[in-house]
N, C-alpha and C positions, 0 to 999 in steps of 0.2 A: 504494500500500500504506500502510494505514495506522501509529501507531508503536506500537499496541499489538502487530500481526501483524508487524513489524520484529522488535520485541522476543519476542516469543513464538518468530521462528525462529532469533536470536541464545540464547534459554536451549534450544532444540530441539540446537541443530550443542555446545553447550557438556554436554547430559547425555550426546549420542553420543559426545564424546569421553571424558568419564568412563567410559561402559560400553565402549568400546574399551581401555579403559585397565586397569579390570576382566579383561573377557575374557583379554587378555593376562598376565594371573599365576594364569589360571584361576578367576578369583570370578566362577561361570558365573551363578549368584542373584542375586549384587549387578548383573552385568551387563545380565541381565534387565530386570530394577528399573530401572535407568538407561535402558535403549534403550525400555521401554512407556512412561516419564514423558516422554521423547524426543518420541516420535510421536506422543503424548495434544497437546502441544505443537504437533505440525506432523507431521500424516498423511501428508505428500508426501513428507517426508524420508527420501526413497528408499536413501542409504545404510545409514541406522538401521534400516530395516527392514530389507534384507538383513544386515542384520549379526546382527538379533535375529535369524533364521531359520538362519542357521550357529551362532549359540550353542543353540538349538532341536535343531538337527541333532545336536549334539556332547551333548549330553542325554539320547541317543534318543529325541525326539519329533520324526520323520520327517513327521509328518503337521500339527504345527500350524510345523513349517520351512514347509512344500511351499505351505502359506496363506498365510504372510507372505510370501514368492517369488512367487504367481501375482498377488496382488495389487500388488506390487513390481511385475511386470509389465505391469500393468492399467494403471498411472498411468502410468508408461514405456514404453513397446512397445522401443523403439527404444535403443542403447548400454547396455545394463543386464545388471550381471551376471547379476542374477534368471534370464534367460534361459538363461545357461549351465549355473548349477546345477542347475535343470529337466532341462536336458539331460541332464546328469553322472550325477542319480539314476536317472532314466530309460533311459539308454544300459546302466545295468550292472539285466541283468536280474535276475540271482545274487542280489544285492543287497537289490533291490526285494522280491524274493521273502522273504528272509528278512528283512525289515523290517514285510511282511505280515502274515506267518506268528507276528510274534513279537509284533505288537497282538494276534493275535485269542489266543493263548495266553495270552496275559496277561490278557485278559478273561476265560478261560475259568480260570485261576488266582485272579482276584479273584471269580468268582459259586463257585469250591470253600471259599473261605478264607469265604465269608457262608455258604454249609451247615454251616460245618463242618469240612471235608476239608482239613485243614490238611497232611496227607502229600502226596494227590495236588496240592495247590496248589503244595509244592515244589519236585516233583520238574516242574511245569509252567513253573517261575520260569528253573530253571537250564537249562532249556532254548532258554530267553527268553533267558537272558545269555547262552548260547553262541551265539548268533544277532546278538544285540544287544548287545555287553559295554558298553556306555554307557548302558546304558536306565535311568536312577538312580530311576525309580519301582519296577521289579524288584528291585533290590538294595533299597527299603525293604519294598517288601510281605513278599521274604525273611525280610530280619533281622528283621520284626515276628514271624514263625510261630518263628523259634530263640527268642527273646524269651518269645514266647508259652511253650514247651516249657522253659525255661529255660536254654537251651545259650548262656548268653552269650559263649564264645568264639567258638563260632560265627559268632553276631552281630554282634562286633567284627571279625573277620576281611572279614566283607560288607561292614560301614557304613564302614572303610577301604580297601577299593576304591572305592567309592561318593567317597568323598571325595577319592582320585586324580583323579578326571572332575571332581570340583565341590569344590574345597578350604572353604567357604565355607555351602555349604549349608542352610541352618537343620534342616532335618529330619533330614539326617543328624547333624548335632551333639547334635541333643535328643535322639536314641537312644542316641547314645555316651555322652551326660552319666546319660541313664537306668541306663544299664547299668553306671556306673560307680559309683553307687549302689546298686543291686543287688549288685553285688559286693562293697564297700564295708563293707557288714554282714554279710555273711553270708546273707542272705534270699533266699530266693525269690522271681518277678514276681508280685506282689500281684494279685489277682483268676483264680487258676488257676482251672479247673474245678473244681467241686466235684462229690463222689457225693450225690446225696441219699441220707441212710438208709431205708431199707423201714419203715414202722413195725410194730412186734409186733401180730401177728395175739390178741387177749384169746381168752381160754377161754370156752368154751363150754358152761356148767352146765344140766344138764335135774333138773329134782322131779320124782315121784311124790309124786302126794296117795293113799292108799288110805283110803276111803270106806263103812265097812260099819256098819248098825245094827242088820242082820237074818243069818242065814245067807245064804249063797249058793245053795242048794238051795233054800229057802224064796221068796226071788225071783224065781226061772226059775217055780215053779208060779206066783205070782201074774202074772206077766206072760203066760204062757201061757191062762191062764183069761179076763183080761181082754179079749184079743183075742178068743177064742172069740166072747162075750157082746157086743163091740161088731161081729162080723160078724155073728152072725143080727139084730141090731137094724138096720141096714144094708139086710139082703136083703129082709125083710118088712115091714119099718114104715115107713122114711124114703125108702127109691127110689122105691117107689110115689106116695109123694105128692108128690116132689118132677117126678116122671115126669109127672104128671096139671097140676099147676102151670106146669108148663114148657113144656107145650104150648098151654095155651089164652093166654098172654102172648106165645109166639110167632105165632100164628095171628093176635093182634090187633097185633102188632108188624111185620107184613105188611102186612098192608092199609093201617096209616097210613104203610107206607115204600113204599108204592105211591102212595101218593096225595101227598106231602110230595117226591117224589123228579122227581116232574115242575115242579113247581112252585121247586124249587131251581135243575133245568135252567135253566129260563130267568130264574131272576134273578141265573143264575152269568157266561151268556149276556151278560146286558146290563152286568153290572159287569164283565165284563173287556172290552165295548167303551167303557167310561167309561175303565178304566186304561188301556186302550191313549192313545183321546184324552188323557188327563190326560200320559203318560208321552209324546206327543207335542210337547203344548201345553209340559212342562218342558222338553222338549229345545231347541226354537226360543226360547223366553226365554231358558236356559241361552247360548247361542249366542249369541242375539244384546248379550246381556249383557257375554258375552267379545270380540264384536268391536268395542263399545262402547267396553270399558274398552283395547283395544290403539289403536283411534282417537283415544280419548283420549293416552296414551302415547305416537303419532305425534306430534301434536300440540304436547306438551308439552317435546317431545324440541326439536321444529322451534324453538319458541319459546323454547327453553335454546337451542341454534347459531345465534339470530337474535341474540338476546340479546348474547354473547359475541364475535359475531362486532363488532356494530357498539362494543364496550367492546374490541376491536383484540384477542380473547382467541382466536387462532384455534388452539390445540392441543385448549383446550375445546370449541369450536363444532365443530371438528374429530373430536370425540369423540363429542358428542352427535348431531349430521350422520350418523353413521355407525350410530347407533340409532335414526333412522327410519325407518317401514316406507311407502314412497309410496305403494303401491297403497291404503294409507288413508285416504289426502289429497284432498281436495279440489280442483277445479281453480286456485281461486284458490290453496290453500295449495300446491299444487304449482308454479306459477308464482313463488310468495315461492324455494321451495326451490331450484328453478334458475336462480333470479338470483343467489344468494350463495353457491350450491353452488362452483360454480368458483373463486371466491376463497376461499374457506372451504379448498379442496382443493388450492389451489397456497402458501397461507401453512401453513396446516399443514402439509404436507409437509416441506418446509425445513425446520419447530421437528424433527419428527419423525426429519428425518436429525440436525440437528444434536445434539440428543438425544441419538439414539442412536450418535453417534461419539462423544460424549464418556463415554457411559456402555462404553464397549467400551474404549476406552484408558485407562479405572482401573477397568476388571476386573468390573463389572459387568455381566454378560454376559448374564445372564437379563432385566436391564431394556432393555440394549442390543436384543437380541432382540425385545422387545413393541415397541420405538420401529420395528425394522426389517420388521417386519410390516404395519406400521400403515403405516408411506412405501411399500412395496412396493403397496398395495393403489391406489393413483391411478397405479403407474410400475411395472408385477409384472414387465419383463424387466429391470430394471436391473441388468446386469450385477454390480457392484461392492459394488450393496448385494445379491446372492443369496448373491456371495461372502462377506461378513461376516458374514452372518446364519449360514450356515453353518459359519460358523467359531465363531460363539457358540455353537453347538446343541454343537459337539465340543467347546469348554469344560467344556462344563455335559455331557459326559459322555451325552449323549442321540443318541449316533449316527444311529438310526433317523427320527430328525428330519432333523438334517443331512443324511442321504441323500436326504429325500424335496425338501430345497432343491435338491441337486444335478442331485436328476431335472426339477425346474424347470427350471432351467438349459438342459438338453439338450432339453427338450421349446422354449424360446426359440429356442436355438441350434444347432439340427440340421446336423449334418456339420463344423460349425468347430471352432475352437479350443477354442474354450471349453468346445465340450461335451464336448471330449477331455480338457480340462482336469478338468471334470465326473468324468466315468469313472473318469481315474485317482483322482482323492480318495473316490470309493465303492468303489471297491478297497480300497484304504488303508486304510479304515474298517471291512472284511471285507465289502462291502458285493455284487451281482453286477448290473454296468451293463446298461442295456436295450442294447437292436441300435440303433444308430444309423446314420447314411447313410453310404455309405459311396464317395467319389466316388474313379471310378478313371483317369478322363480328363478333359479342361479343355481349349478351343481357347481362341488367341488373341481371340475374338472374345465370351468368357465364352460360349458354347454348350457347354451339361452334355452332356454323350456319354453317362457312365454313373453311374448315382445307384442303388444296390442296395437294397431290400428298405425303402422308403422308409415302409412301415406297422408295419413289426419285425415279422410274422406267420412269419417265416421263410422266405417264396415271394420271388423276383423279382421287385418290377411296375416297374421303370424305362421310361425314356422315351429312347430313340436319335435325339439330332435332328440334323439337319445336317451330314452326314458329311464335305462335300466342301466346305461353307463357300460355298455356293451363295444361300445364305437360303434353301432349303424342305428341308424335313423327307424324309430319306430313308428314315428305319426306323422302325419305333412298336413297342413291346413290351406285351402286357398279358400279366397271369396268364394261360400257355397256349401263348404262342408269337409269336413277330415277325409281321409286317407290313410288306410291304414300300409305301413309297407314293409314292416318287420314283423310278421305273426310270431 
């Protein structure tokens, strides 16, 4: 060991004991604080993390405890508390139930308080604390809606329970400091809702203009007479000629649309087999253009991860590597590509984890995230890193992510621990686990007896082997019904 990683686990065991020291007068924040700069220090540091996980717990956040515990476990299997606490939460179903119950309420209280629905938010809150009376996110989203409405005793009464759990807290303090400002003048919380006013509808003024420079009796005959004198000029003078006119322009308006109409056929005919070829001939240039400039691309990409790799730069080459498209490439450039693919893939990796463990133990969790994506993709069952990544995604507040890590997991690790481990954290999360295998017998000699519903479709199709431990197969099951094949 070197004396920098000496030294790194001597300030590792010295901020654990600070945050032990913390926890114990209840400065659950400060503790916090101490036991992540702990493990940022030295991730193995098995008691810091269980400890961070019981401070977690006493917080109500059940769910990023239960993370720090499984992974406690990961590194440990074996003499670790992690293990029992698992147990602990586990064993009491009651419990578990109402630790569920009172995340997804709470989610369902924070997407009321973004509509709007500041009542039903907290009448969803206190229902959270009656379930969870330590959930000290509850007791702030509360006081913020009394806040809001202006009840600041209310307020206060909340953010001093709140502050029984976590004497120390910064966010409960800065509401209390808030509020005591608020009170302080006399004032209301600055930014209330306002009504908009409706604006006045203006008046609506109509004119008469009245218009006379003759009688009105006088009018009616003149307009009466005029119409007369322009129907009979109508009937006898102008339809006639316009009747006579109109037909011999029609007559010769025919015969050249007879004769002009065939002759357009067919040069309508032969221009749209020009456009079609033309809108052909553009399509294949079109195309080929584009797979040109992606070859290109391939290329340039390969030539950036050649580059970087031999300048010892392999998170770059690592990155660029992974923006090539091979089926573009050439044999000889395919042959460059898989002689430095492999090293290019095993040195990045490494930057990639270490990366991303350092970016997760000071809280970075979204970068952490991209670095563990990025390793996961040369190594995608690594246990340890499914688990942190998903644990960043529940960070960052992105459940549905998380879940779909965990279902990772469980598609890796069918029937074991982990994927139990799996399960319960998509619960946790509000989440509903797929069917997983579910093994109901085990011989000394590892022969599976019974493995149920191994495709999740809901049917049976296991496999009965070796009943009597004979080495041959006694029973075979498929959709439908046994088999017998050893009498």
């Amino acid at each position: 060991m070197s004396k920098a990683e000496e030294k790194a686990r001597q300030l590792s065991k010295l901020y654990y004991n600070q945050g032990l020291d913390r926890a114990q007068i209840r400065d659950l924040s400060g503790a916090i604080d101490k036991l992540r700069f702990s493990l940022q220090l030295d991730k193995s540091n098995i008691q810091a993390r269980n400890l961070l996980g019981l401070v977690y717990f006493e917080t109500g956040e059940a769910v990023a405890a239960l993370g720090q515990w499984i992974i406690s476990s990961n590194l440990q299997p074996e003499d670790n508390l992690a293990n029992d606490y698992i147990k602990d939460v586990q064993a009491d179903q009651n419990r578990l139930k109402n630790i569920s119950q009172s995340i997804r309420q709470y989610n369902e209280a924070l997407a009321a308080c973004r509509a709007g629905n500041d009542d039903m938010a907290a009448v969803s809150l206190r229902r959270v604390l009656t379930k969870n009376p330590k959930f000290i996110q509850a007791y702030h989203l509360l006081a913020l809606i009394d806040i809001h409405e202006g009840k600041y005793a209310s307020a206060q009464r909340i953010l001093r329970r709140a502050l029984k759990i976590d004497q120390t807290n910064p966010t409960t303090l800065r509401y209390l400091a808030e509020i005591s400002e608020k009170t302080g003048n006399g004032r209301g919380l600055a930014g209330v809702r306002k009504v908009a006013e409706e604006p006045l509808e203006t008046e609506k003024k109509s004119r008469a203009a009245a218009f006379r420079e003759t009688p009105a009796f006088m009018n009616l005959v003149n307009i009466a007479f005029g119409l007369l004198i322009g129907t009979l000029l109508t009937s006898f003078v102008i339809v006639p000629v316009v009747r006579s006119r109109a037909s011999e322009r029609a007559n010769k308006a025919l015969v050249d649309y007879t004769t002009t109409i065939d002759t357009q056929d067919k040069q309508l005919s032969q221009q749209t087999t020009d456009i079609d070829s033309l809108n052909q001939n553009l399509t294949d240039t079109k195309t080929q253009l584009d797979n040109a400039k992606k070859a290109q691309e391939a290329y340039d990409k390969l030539l950036q991860a050649y580059a970087s790799y031999q300048a010892g730069e392999y998170e770059q080459a690592g990155n660029a590597l992974a923006e090539v498209d091979e089926t573009l490439l050439s044999a000889e450039a395919s042959d460059i590509l898989n002689t430095i693919k492999g090293s290019i893939t095993v040195e990045a990796h490494d930057i990639y984890v270490n990366e991303a463990g350092n970016s997760y133990y000071s809280g970075d969790y979204a970068k952490a995230a991209e670095y563990y994506e990025r390793a996961l993709e040369s190594n995608p069952s690594d246990y340890g890193m499914l688990m942190l990544l998903a644990q960043c995604y529940t960070y960052l507040d992105q459940a549905d992510k998380a879940i779909e890590v965990y279902n990772r997991i469980i598609s890796y690790y069918p029937g074991g621990d982990e994927a139990a481990n799996a399960s319960y954290a998509i619960s946790m999360l509000g989440g509903t686990p797929p069917e997983t295998n579910v093994i109901v017998g085990q011989g000394e000699d590892d022969n599976v007896y019974v493995i149920t519903d191994n495709d999740g479709d809901g049917v049976d199709d296991y496999v009965i082997t070796d009943n009597d431990g004979d080495g041959i197969d006694d029973y075979q099951y498929a959709e439908g019904g046994y088999y017998e094949t050893n009498g």
